[in-house]
C-alpha positions as a LaTeX table, in Angstrom:
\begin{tabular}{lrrr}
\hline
Residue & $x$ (\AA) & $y$ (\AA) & $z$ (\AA) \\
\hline
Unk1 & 57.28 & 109.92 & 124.45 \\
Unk2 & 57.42 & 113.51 & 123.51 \\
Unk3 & 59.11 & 113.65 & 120.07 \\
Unk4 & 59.66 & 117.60 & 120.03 \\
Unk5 & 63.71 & 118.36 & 119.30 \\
Unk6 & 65.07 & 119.66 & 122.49 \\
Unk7 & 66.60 & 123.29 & 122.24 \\
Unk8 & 69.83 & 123.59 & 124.39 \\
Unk9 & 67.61 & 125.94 & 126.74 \\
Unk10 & 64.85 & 123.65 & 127.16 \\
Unk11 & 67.78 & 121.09 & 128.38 \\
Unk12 & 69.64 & 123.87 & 130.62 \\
Unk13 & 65.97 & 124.45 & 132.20 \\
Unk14 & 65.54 & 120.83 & 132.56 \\
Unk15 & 69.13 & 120.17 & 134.33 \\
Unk16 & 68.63 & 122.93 & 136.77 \\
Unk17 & 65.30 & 121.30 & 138.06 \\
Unk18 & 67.07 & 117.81 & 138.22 \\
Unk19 & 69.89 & 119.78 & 140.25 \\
Unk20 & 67.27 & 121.67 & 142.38 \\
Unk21 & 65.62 & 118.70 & 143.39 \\
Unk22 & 65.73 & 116.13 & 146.31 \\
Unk23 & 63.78 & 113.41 & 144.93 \\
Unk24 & 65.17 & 109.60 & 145.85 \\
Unk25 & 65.05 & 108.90 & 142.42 \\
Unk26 & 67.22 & 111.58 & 140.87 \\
Unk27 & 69.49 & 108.98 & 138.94 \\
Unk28 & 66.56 & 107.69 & 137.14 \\
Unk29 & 65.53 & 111.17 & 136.16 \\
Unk30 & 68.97 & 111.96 & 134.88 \\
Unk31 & 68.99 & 108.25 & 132.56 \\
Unk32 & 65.82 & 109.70 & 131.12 \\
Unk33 & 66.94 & 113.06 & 130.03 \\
Unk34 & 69.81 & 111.59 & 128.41 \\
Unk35 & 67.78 & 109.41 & 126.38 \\
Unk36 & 65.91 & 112.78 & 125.43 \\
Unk37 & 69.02 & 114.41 & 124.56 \\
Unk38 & 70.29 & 111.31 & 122.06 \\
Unk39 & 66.47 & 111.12 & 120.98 \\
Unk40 & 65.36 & 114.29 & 120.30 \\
Unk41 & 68.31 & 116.84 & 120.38 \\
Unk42 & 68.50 & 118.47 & 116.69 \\
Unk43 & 72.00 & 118.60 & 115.01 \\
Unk44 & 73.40 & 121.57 & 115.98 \\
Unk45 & 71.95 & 121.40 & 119.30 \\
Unk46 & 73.12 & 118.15 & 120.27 \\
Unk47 & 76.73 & 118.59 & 121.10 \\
Unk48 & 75.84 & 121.76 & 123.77 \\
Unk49 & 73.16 & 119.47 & 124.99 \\
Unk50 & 75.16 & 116.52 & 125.95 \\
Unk51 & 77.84 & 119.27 & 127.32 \\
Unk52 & 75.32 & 120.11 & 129.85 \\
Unk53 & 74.97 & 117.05 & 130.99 \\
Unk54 & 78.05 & 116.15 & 131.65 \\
Unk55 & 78.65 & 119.26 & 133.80 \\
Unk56 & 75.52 & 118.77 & 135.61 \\
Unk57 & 76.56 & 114.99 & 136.07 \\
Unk58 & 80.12 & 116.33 & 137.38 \\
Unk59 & 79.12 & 119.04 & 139.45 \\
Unk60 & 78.81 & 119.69 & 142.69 \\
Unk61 & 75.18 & 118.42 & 143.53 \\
Unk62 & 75.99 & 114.84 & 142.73 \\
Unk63 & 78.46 & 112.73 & 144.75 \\
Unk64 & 81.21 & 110.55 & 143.74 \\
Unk65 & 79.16 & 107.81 & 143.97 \\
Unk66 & 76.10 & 108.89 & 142.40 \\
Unk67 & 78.12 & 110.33 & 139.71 \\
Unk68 & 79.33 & 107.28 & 138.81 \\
Unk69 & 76.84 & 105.18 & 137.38 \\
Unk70 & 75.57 & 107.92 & 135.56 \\
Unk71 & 79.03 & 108.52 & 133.98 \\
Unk72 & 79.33 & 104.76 & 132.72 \\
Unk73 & 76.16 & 105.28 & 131.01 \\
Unk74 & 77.17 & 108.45 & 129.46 \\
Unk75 & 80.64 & 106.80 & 127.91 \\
Unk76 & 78.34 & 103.73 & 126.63 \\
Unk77 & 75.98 & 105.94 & 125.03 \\
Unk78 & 78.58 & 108.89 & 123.88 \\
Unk79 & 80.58 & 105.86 & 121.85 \\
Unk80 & 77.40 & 105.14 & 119.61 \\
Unk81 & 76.72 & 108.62 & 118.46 \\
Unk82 & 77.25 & 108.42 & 114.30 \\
Unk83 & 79.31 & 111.86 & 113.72 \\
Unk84 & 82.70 & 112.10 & 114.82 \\
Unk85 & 82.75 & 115.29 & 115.34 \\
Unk86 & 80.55 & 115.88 & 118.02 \\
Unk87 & 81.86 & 112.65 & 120.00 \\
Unk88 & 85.10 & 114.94 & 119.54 \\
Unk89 & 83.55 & 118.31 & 121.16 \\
Unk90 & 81.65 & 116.83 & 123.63 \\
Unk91 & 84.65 & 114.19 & 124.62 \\
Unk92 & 87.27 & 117.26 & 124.50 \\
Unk93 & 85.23 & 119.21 & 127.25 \\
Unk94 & 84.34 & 116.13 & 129.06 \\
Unk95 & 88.49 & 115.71 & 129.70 \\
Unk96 & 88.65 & 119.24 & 131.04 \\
Unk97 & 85.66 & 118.44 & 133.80 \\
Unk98 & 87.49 & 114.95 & 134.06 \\
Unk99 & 91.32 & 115.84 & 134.42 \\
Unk100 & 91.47 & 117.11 & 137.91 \\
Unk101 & 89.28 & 114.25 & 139.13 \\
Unk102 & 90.53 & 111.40 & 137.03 \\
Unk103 & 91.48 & 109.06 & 140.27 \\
Unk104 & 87.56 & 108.39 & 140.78 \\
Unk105 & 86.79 & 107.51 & 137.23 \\
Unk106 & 89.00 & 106.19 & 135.57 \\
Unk107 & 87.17 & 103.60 & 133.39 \\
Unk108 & 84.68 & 106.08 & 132.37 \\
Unk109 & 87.45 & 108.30 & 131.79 \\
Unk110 & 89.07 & 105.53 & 129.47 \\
Unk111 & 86.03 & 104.39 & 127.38 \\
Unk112 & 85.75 & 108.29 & 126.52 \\
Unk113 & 89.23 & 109.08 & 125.48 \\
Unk114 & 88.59 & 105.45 & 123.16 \\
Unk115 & 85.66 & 106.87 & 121.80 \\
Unk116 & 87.14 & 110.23 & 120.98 \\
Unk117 & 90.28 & 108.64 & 119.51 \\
Unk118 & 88.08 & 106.75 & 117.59 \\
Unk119 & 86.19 & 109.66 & 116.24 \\
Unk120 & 89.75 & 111.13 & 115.58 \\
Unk121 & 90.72 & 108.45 & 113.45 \\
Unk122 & 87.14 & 108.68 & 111.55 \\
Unk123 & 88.65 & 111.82 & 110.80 \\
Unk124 & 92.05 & 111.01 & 109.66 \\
Unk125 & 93.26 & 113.21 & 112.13 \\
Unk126 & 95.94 & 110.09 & 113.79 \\
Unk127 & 98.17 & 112.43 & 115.36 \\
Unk128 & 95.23 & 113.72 & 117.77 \\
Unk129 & 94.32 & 110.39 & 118.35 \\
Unk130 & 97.15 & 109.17 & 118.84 \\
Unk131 & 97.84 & 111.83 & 121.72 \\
Unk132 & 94.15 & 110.86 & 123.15 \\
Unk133 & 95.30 & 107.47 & 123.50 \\
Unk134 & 98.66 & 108.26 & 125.38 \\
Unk135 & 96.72 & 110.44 & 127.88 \\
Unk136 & 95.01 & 106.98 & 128.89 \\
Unk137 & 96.23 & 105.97 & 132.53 \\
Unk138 & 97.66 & 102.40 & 132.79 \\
Unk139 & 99.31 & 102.46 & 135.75 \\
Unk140 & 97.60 & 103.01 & 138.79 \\
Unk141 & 96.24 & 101.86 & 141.88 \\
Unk142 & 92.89 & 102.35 & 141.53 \\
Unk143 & 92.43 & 99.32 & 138.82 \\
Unk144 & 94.56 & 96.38 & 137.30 \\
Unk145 & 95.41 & 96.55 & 133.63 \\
Unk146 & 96.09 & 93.67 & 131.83 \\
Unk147 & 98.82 & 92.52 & 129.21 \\
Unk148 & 96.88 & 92.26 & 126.33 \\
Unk149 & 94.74 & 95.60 & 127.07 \\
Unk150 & 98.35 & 97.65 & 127.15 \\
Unk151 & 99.53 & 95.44 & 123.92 \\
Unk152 & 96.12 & 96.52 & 122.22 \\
Unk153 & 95.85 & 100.14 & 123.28 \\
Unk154 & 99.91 & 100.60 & 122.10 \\
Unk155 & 99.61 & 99.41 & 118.72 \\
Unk156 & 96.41 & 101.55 & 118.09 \\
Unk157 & 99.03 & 104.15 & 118.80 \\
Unk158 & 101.69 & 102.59 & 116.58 \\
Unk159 & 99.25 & 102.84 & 113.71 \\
Unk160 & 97.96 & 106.06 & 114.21 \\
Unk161 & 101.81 & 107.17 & 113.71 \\
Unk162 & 101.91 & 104.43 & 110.57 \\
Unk163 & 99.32 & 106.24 & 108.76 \\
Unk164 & 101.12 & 109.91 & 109.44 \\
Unk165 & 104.60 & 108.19 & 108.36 \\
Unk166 & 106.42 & 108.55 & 111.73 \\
Unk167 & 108.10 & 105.31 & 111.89 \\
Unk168 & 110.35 & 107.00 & 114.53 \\
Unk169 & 107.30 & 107.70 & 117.09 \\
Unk170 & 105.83 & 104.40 & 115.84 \\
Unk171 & 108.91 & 102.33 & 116.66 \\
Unk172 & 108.49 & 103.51 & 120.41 \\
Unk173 & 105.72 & 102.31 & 121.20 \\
Unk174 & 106.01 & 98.91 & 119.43 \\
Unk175 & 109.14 & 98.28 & 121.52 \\
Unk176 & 106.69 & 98.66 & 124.74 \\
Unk177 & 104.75 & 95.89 & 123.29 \\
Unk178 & 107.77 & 94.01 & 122.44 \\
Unk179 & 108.81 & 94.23 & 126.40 \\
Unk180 & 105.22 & 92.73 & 127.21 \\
Unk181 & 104.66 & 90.03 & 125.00 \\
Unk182 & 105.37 & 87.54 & 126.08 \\
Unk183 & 102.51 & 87.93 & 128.68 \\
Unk184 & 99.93 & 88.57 & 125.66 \\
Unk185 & 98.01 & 85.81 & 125.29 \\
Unk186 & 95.20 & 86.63 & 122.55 \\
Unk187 & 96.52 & 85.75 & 119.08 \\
Unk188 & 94.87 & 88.56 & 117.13 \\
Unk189 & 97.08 & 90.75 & 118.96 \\
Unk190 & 100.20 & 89.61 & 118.41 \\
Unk191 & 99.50 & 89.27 & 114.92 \\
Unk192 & 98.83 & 93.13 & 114.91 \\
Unk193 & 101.98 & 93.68 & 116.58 \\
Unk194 & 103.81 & 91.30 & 113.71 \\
Unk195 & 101.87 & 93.72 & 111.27 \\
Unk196 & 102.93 & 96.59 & 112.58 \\
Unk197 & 106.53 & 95.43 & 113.02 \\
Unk198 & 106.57 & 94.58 & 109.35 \\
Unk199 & 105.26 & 98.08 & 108.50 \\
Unk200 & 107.63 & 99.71 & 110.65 \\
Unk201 & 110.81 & 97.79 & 109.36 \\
Unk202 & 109.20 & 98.89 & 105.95 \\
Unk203 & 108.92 & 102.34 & 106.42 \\
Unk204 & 112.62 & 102.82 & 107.67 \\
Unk205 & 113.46 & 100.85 & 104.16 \\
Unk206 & 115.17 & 97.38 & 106.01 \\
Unk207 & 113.08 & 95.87 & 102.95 \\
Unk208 & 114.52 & 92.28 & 103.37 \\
Unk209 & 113.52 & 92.14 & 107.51 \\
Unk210 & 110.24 & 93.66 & 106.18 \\
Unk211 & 110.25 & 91.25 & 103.04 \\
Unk212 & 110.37 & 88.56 & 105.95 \\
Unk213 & 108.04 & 89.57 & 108.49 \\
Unk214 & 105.50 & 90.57 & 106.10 \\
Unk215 & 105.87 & 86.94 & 104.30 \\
Unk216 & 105.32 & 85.27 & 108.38 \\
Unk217 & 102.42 & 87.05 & 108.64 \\
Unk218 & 101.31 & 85.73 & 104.98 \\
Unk219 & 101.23 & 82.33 & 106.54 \\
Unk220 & 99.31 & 82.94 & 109.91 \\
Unk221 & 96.59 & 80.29 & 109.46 \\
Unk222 & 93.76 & 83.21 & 111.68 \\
Unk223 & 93.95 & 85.92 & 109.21 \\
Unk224 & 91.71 & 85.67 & 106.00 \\
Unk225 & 92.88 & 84.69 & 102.50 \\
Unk226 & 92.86 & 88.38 & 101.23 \\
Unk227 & 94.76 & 89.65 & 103.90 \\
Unk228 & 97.27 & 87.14 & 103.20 \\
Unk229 & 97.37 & 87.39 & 99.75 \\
Unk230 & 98.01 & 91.51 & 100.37 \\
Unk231 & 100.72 & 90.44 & 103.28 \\
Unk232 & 102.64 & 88.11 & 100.56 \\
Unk233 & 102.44 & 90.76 & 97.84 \\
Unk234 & 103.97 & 93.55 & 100.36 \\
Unk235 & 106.89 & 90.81 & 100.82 \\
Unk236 & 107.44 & 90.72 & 97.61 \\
Unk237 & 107.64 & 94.51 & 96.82 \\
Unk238 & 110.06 & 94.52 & 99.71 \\
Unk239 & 112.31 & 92.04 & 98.48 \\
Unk240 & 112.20 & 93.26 & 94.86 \\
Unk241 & 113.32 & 96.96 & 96.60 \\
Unk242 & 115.86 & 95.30 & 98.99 \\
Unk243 & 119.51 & 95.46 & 97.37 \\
Unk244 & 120.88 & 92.82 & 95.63 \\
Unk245 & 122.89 & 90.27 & 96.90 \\
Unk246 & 123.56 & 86.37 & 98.03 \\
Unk247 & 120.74 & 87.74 & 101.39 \\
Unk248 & 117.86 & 88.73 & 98.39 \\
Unk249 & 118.43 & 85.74 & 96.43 \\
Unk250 & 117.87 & 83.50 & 99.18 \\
Unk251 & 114.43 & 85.77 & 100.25 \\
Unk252 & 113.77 & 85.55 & 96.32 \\
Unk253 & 113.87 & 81.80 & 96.41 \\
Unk254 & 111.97 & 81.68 & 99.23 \\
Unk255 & 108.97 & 83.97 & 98.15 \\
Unk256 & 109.24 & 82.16 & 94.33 \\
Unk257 & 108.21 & 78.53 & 95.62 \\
Unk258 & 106.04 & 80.21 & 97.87 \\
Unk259 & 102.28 & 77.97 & 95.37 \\
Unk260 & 101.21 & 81.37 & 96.15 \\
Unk261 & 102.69 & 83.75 & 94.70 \\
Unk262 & 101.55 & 83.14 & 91.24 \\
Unk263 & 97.90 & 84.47 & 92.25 \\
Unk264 & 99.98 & 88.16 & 92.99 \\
Unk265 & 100.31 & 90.78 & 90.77 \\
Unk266 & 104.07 & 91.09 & 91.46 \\
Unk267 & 104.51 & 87.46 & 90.12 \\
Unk268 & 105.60 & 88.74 & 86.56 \\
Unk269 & 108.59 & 91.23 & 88.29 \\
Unk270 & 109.33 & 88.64 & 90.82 \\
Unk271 & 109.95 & 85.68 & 88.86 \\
Unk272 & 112.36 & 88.01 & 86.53 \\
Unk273 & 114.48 & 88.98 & 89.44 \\
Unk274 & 114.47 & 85.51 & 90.53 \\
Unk275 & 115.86 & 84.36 & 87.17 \\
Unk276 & 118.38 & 86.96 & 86.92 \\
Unk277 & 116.65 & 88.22 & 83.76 \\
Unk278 & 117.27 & 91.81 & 82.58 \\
Unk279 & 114.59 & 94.16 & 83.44 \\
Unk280 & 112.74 & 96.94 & 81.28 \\
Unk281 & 111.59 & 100.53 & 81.80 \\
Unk282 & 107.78 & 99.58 & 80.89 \\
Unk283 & 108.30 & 96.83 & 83.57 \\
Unk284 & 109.58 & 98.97 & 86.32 \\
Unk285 & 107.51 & 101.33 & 85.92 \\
Unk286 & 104.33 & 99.34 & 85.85 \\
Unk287 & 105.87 & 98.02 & 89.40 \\
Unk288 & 106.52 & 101.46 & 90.77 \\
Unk289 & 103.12 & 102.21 & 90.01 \\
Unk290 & 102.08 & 99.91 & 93.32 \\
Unk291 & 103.81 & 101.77 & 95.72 \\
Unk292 & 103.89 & 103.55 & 98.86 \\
Unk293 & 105.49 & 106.86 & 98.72 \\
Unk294 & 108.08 & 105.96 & 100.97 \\
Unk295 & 109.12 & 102.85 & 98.71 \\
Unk296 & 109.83 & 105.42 & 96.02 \\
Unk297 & 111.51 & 108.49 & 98.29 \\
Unk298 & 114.73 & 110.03 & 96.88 \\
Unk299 & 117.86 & 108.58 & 98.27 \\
Unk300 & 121.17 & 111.21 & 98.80 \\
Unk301 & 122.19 & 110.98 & 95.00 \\
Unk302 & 118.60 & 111.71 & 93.73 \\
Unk303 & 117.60 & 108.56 & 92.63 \\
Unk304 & 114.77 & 106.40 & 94.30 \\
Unk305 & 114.70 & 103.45 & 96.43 \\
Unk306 & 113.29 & 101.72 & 93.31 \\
Unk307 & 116.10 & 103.22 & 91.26 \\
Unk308 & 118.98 & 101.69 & 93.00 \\
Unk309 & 117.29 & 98.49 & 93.73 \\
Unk310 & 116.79 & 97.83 & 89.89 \\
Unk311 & 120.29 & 99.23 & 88.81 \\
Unk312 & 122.06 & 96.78 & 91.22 \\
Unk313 & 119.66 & 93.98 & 89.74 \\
Unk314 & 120.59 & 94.75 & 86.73 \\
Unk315 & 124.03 & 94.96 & 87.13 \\
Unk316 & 124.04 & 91.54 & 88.49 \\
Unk317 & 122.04 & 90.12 & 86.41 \\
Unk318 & 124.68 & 91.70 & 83.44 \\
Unk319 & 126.94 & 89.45 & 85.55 \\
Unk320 & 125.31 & 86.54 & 84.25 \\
Unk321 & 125.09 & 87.35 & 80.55 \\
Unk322 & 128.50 & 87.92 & 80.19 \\
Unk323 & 132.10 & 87.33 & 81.75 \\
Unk324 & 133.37 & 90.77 & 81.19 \\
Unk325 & 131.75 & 94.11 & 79.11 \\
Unk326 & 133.04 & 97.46 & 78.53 \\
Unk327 & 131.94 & 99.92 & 80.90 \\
Unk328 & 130.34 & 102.24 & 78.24 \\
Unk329 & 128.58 & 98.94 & 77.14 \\
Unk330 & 127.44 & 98.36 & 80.57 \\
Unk331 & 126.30 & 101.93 & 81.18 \\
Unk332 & 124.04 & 101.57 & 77.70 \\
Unk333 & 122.44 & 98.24 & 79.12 \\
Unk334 & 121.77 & 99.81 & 82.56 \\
Unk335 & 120.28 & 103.06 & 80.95 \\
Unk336 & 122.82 & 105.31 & 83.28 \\
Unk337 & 126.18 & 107.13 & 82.36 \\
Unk338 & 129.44 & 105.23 & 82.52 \\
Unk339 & 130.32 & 106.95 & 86.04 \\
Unk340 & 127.24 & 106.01 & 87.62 \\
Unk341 & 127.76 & 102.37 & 85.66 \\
Unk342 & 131.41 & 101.79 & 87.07 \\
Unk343 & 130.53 & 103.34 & 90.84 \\
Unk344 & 127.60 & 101.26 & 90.97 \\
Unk345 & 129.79 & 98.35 & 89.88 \\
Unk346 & 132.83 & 98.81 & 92.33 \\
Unk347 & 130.31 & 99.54 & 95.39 \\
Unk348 & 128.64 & 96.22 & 95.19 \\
Unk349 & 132.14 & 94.58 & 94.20 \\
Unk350 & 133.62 & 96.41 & 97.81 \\
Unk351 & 130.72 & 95.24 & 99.57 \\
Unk352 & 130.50 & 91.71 & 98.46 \\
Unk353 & 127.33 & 91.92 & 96.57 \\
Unk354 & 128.77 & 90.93 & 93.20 \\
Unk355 & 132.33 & 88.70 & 93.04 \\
Unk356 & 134.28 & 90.42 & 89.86 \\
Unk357 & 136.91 & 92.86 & 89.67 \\
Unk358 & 137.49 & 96.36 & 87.75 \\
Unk359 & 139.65 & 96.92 & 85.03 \\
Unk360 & 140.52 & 100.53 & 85.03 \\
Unk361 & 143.21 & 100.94 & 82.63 \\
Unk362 & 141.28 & 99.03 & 79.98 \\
Unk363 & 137.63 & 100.24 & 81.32 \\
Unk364 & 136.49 & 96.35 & 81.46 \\
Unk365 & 134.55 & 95.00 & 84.49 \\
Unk366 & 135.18 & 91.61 & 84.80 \\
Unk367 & 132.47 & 89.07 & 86.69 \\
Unk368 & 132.98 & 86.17 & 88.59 \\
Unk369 & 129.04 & 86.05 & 89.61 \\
Unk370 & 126.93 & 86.60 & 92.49 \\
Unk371 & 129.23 & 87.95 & 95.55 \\
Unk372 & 129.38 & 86.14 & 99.41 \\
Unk373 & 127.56 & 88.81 & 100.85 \\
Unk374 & 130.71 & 89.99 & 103.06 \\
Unk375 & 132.01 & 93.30 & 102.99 \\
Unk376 & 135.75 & 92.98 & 101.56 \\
Unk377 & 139.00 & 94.13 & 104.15 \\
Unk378 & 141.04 & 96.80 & 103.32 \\
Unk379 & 143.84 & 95.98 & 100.58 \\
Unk380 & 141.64 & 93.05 & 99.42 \\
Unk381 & 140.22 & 92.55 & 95.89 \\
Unk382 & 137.71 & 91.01 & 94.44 \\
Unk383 & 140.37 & 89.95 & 91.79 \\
Unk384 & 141.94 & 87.89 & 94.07 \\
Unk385 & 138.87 & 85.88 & 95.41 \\
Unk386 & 137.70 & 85.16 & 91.72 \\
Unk387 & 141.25 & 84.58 & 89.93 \\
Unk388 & 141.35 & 81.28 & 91.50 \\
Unk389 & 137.60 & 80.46 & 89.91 \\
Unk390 & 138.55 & 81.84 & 86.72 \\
Unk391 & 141.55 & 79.52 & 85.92 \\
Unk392 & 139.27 & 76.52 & 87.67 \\
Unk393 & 136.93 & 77.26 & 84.90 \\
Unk394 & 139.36 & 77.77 & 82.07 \\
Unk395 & 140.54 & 74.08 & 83.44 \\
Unk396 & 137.08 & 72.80 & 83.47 \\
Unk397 & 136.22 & 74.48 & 79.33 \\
Unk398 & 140.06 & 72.70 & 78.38 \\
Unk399 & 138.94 & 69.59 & 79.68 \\
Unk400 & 135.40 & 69.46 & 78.19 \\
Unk401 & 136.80 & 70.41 & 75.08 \\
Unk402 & 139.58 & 67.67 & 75.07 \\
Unk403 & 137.25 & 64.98 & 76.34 \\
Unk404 & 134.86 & 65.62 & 73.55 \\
Unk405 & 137.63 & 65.33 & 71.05 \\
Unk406 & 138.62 & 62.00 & 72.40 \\
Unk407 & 134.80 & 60.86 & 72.22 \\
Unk408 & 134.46 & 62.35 & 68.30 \\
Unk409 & 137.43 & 60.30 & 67.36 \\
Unk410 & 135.98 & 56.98 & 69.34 \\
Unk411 & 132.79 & 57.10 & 66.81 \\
Unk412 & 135.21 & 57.65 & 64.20 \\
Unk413 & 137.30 & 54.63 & 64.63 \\
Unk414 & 133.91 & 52.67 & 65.89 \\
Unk415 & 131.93 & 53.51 & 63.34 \\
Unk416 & 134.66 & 53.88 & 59.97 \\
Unk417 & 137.82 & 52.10 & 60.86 \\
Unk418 & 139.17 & 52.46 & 57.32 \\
Unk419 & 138.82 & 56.30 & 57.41 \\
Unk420 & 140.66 & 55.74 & 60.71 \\
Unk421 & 143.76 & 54.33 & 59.96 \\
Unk422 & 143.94 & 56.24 & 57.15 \\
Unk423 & 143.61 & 59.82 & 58.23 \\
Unk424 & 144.94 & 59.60 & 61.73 \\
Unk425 & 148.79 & 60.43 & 63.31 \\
Unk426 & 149.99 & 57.61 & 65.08 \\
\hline
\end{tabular}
């Protein structure tokens, strides 16, 4: 075989002899230049080449039905050339020959816009191939398209919105998989779409249905150990962002006795949270070091995600050290100013996060420990869900102090009977 690199000329010269020509075995002729072109094409010249082609191929001096074949092989070869960027220039002018005749090939049609997409994503250009992919038909006459093809080719398109952070664009196309899937029957793909689900929820900051999805997918026996191990540690960073509350100490629990969750780096934060143990700057900021940019955007009062999450963690965990603190004292251990310290405070009190009650005249908040998790009515008070508790416990202290009197005094008269009768008030 002649080894010479093809100039676009010499392939223009030979496509107007192929187009000239009556010979019975035209197709064959055309399979053999394109195997010149991929062979022997130079760099530069190899884009315009294949160009050629693929007018020649859709012209006029080739039926539909020779045209065909010819295309198929052209889409099988076009996907295996290495740079992206000529699968995109070639594939980009092969749509414009293609649109107005896309009825009579549409499988060659869709391997092409796959390859290009691909070459798109190669290029971190997801938007682009994200719109490639749309333009795919899936509803016509002309062939049957399965379940799982649609679930597959929509959550390539989910991701390619992921990784541009459009959650929004992302979420639309997830919820056509969600409307088919029960029809999907290979595993791998419903495992992306669990994935993707996860990431979505993620992105749009519901960290504890994240926190949960992400931990499901953690224990899906088909994907490898690393994957898992990643899945588990996203769960955690979710539920260690998620606020607190009786809803993130159940999730807590949950991802603590997970045997696995030792081998993650978020161990160290996660079993502090879990423990209700105060957490420090060098900590949190080793944590926020891990992640995404949209686990650390700025919420309305210009603090992060990470911010808040930690403050009401704190706060509760404040609730546990102590049964009532100054607000200036509480403001110091948070690392915030009193104002932020008491609205922090009442908004978890009002929305059931943390049982306790406000003190305003004296500037005392007083707990009563981790809240129900229910938002409290109008006209209600925290005060009067945890008075109750508070004299229980006052009660409880009485009687464990009284009962351990009358035990002290049993060894007394048990063990010195004379010092007994002596000293003690009949």
């Amino acid at each position: 075989m002649d080894s010479t690199p093809l100039a676009s000329a010499e392939v223009i010269s030979a496509i107007q002899q192929l187009e000239s020509s009556n010979a019975p075995n035209k197709a064959q002729s055309y399979s053999q230049l394109l195997r010149k072109i991929l062979d022997n094409s130079t760099p530069d010249a190899l884009a315009p080449n294949l160009i050629a082609y693929v007018e020649s191929i859709l012209g006029e001096t080739l039926g539909i039905v020779a045209s065909r074949p010819l295309l198929t092989e052209f889409a099988e070869c076009f996907k295996e050339l290495k740079k992206p960027e000529v699968r995109v220039e070639v594939g980009q002018r092969a749509f414009e020959i293609l649109q107005p005749r896309a009825g009579s090939f549409e499988e060659q049609d869709t391997a092409i816009k796959e390859s290009v997409a691909q070459a798109y994503q190669q290029e971190e250009d997801y938007i682009s191939a994200a719109r490639v992919l749309q333009s795919i038909t899936l509803d016509s006459p002309q062939r049957r398209v399965s379940a799982d093809y649609k679930a597959e080719l929509w959550i390539r398109i989910v991701r390619c919105y992921l990784e541009e952070e459009d959650p929004t664009s992302a979420n639309g196309y997830l919820n056509r998989v969600k409307n088919i899937l029960p029809d999907v029957q290979n595993r791998e793909t419903r495992v992306h779409f669990q994935l993707c689900q996860a990431r979505i929820l993620d992105s749009q900051r519901q960290f504890l249905d994240a926190s949960s999805a992400y931990l499901g997918i953690s224990l899906e026996p088909m994907v490898e150990e690393e994957e898992r191990l990643t899945t588990l540690s996203e769960a955690i960073k979710c539920a260690v962002l998620a606020p607190a509350g009786p809803q993130r100490s159940r999730t807590l629990a949950r991802l603590y006795k997970d045997d696995r969750a030792t081998s993650t780096e978020e161990h160290a934060i996660l079993e502090k949270i879990f423990l209700d143990r105060l957490l420090e700057p060098a900590e949190v900021k080793a944590f926020a070091d891990k992640l995404k940019p949209h686990q650390l955007a700025l919420t309305a009062d210009g603090s992060t995600v990470l911010d808040k999450a930690i403050l009401d963690h704190n706060l509760l965990a404040a609730s546990r050290l102590y049964a009532n603190i100054h607000i200036d004292a509480l403001a110091g251990l948070l690392g915030v100013d009193r104002e932020r310290a008491e609205r922090d405070a009442a908004k978890m009190i009002e929305q059931g996060r943390l049982a306790g009650h406000i003190d305003q005249i004296e500037e005392v908040v007083f707990f009563g420990g981790e809240g129900t998790g229910e938002k409290l009515q109008a006209g209600q008070s925290q005060g009067d869900t945890t008075f109750g508790s508070a004299l229980k416990k006052w009660d409880a202290n009485v009687q464990g102090l009284a009962e351990e009197v009358e035990r002290v005094t049993t060894m007394l008269q048990n063990e010195h009977p004379e010092f007994y009768e002596a000293h003690m008030v009949h």
